[in-house]
MARVEXMI-720005 format. One record per residue: x negated, y, z negated of N, C-alpha, C, O in turn; residue in one letter. Coordinates in pm, 1 decimal, padded with zeros to 6 digits. Layout:
<pts>
X, Y, Z, X, Y, Z, X, Y, Z, X, Y, Z, A
...
</pts>
This chain:
<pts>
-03469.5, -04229.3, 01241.3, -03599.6, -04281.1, 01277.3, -03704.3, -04170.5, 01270.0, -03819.9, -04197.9, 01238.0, X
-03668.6, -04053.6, 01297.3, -03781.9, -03961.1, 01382.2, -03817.3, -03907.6, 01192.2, -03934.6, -03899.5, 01155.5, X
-03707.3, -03878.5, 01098.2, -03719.4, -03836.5, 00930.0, -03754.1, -03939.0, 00862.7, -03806.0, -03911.7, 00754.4, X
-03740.7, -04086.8, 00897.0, -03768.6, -04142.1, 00821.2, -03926.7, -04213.4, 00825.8, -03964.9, -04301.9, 00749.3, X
-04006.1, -04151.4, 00934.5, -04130.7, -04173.3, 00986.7, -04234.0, -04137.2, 00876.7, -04302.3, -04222.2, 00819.5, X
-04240.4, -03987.8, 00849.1, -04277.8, -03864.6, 00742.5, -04421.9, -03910.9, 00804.7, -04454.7, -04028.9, 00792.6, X
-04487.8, -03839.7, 00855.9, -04626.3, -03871.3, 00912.6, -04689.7, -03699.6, 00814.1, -04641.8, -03586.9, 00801.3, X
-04837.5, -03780.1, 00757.6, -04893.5, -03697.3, 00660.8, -04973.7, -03673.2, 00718.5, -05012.2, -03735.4, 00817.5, X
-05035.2, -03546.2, 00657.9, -05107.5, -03441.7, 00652.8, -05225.6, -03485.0, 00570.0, -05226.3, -03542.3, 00461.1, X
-05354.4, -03432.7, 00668.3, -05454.5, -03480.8, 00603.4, -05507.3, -03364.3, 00467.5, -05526.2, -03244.4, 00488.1, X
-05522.2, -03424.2, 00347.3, -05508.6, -03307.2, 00239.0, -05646.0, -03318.6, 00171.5, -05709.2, -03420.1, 00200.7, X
-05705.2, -03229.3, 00083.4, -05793.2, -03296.5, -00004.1, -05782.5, -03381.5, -00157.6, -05859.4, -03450.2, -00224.9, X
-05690.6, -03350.4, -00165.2, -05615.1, -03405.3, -00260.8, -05623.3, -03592.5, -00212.8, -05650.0, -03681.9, -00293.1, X
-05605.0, -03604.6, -00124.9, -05570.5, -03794.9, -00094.2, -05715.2, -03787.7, -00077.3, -05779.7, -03695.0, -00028.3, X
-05778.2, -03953.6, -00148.2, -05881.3, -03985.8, -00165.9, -05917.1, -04089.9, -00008.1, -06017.6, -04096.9, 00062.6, X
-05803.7, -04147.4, -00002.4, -05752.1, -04253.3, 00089.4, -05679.9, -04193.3, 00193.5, -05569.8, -04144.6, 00168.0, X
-05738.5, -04188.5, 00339.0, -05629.7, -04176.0, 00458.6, -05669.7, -04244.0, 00562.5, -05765.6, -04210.6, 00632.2, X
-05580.8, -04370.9, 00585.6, -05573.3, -04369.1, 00738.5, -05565.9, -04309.8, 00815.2, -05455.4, -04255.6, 00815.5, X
-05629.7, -04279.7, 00899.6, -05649.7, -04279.0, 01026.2, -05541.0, -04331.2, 01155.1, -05482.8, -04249.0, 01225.8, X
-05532.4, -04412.4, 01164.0, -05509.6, -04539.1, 01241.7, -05312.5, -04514.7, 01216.9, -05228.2, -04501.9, 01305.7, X
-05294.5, -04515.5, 01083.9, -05199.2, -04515.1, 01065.8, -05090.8, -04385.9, 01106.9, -04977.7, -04378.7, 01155.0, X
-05200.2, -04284.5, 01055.9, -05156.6, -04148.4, 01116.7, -05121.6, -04141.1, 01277.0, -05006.8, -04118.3, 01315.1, X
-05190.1, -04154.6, 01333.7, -05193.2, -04158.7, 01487.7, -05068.6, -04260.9, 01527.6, -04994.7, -04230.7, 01621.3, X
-05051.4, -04366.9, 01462.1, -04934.2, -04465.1, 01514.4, -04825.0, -04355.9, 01443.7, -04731.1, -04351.6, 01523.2, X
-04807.8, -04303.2, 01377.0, -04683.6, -04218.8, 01288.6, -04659.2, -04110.0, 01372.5, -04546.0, -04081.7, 01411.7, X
-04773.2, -04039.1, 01405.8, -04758.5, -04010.3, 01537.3, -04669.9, -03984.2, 01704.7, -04597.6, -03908.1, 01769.0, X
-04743.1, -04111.8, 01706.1, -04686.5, -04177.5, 01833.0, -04511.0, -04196.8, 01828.9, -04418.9, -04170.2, 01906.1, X
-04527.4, -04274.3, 01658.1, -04375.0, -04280.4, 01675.1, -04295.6, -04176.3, 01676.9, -04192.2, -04184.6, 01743.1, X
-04320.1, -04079.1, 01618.9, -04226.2, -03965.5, 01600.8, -04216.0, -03885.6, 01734.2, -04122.0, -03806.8, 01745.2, X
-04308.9, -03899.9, 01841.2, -04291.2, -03879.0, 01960.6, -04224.9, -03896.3, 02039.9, -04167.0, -03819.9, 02117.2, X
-04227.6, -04076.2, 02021.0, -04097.2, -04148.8, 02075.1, -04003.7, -04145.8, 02019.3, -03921.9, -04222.6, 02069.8, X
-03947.2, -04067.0, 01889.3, -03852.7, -04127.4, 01848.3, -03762.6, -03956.4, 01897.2, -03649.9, -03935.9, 01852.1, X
-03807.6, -03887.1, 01957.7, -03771.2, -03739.3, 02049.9, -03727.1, -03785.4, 02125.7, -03634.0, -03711.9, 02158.7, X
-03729.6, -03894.2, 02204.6, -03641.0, -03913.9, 02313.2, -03537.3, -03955.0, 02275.5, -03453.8, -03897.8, 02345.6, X
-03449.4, -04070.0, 02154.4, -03354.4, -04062.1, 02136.9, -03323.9, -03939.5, 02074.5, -03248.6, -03886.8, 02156.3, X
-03336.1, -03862.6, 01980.7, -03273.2, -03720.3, 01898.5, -03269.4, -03625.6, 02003.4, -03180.8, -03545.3, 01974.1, X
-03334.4, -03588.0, 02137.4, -03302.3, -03481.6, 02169.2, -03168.5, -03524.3, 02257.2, -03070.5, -03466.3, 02210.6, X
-03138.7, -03598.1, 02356.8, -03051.2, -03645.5, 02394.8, -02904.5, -03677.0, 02321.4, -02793.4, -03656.0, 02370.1, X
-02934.7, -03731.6, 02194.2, -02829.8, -03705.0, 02118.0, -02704.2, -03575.2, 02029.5, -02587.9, -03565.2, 01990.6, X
-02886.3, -03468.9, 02043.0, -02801.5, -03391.6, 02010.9, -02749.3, -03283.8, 02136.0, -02656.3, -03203.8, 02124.7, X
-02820.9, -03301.0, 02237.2, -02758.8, -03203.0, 02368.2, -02668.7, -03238.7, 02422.7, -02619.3, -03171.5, 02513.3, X
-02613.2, -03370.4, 02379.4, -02532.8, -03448.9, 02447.5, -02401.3, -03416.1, 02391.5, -02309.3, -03424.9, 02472.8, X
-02372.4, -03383.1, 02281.7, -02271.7, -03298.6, 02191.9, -02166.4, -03194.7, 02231.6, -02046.7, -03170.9, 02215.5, X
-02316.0, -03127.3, 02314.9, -02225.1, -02992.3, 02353.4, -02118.5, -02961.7, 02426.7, -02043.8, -02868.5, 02396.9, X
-02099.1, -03050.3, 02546.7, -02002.3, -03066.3, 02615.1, -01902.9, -03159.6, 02545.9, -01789.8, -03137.3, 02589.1, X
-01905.1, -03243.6, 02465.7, -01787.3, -03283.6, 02446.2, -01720.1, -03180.9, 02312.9, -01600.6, -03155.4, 02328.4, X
-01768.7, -03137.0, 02219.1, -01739.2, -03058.4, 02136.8, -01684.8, -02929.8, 02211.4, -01603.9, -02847.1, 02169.4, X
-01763.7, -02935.9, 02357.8, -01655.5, -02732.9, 02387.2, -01537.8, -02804.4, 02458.0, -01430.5, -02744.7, 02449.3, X
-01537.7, -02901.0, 02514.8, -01399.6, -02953.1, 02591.3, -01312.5, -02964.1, 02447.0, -01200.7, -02912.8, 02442.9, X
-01361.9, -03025.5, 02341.7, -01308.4, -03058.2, 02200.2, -01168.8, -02908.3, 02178.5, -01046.1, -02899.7, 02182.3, X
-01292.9, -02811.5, 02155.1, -01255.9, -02686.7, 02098.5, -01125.3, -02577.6, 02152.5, -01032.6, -02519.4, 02096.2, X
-01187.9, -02590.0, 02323.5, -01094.2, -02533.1, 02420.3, -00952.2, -02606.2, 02465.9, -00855.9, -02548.7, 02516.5, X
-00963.3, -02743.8, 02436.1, -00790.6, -02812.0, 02405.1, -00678.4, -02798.1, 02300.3, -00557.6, -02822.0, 02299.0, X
-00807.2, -02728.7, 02176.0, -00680.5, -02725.9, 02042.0, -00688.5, -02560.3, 02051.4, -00650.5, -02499.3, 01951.4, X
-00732.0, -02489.7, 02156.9, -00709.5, -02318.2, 02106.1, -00594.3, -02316.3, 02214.8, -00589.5, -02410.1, 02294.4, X
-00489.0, -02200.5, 02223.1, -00417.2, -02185.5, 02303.6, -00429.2, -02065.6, 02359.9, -00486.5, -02075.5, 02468.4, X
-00388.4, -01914.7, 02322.3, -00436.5, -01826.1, 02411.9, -00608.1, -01807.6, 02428.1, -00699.4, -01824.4, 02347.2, X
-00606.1, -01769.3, 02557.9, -00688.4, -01747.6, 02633.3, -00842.1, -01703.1, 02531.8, -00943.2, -01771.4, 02515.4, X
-00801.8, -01533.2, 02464.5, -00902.7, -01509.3, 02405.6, -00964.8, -01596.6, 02260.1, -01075.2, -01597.6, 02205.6, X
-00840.8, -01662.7, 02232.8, -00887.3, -01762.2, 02120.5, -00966.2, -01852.0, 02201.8, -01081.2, -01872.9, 02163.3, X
-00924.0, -01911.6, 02311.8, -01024.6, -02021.3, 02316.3, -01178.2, -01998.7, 02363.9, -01269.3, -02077.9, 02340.2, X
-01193.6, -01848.6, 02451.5, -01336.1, -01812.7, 02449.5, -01404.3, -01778.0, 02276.5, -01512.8, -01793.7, 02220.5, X
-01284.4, -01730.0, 02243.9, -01407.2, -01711.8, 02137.5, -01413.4, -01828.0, 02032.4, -01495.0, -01813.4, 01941.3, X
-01342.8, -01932.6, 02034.1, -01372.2, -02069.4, 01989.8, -01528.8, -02134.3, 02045.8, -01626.6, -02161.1, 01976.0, X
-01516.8, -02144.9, 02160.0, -01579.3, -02206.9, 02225.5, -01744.8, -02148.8, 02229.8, -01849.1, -02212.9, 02242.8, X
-01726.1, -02027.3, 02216.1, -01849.6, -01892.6, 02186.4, -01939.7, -01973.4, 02056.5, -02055.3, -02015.8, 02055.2, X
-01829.5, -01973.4, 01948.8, -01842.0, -01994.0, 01790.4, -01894.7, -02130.7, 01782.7, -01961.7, -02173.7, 01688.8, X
-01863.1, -02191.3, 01879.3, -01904.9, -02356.2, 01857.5, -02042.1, -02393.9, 01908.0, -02102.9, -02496.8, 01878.8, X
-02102.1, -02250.3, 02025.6, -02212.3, -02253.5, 02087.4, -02303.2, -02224.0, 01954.8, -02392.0, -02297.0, 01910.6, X
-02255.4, -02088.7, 01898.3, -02361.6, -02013.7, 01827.6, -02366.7, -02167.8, 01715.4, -02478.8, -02217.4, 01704.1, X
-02283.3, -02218.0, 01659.7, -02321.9, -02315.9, 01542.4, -02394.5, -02418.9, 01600.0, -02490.5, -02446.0, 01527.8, X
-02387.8, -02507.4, 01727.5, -02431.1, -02555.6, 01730.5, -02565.7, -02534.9, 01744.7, -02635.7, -02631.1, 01713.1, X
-02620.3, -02438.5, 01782.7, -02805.0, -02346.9, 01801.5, -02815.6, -02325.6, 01688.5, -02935.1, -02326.6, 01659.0, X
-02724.7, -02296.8, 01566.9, -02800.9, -02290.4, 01442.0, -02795.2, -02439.2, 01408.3, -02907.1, -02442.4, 01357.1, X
-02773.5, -02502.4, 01402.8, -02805.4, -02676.8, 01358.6, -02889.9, -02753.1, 01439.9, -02923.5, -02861.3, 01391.9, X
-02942.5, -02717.9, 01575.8, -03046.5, -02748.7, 01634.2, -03233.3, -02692.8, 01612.6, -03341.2, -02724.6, 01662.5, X
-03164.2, -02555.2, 01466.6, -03273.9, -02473.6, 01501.5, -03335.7, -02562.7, 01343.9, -03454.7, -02576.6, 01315.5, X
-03263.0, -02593.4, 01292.9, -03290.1, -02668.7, 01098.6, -03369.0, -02812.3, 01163.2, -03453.8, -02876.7, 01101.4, X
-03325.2, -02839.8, 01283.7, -03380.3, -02996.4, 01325.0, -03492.0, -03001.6, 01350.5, -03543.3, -03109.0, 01381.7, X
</pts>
């Protein structure tokens, strides 16, 4: 919802811009933050419980669980 919105930029190039339309594109992409952020914070805990059941010694599973933090902050940072 929130990518498939694409709310534009007013350019000189477009001869034609709503207004009206912009501001509702807007709005939506505002609202559409309340489902995506929740979805993706919501991840984290089940993915480190995920991680720390299939590692077995100790230092494997911190540093599993480390590795799963740092990736998941880089895939929150592209969003």
């Amino acid at each position: 919802m929130f990518l498939g919105i694409g709310i534009r930029q007013h350019s000189r190039t477009c001869a034609k811009f709503d207004h009206s339309t912009a501001a509702n594109n807007k709005f939506a992409a505002y609202g559409a933050l309340y489902l995506l952020v929740p979805g993706i914070y919501g991840t984290t805990p089940i993915l480190s419980a995920w991680m720390a059941n299939n590692s077995e010694p100790y230092y494997r599973r911190a540093t599993s669980i480390s590795v799963g933090f740092m990736s998941l902050n880089s895939v929150r940072r592209f969003l």
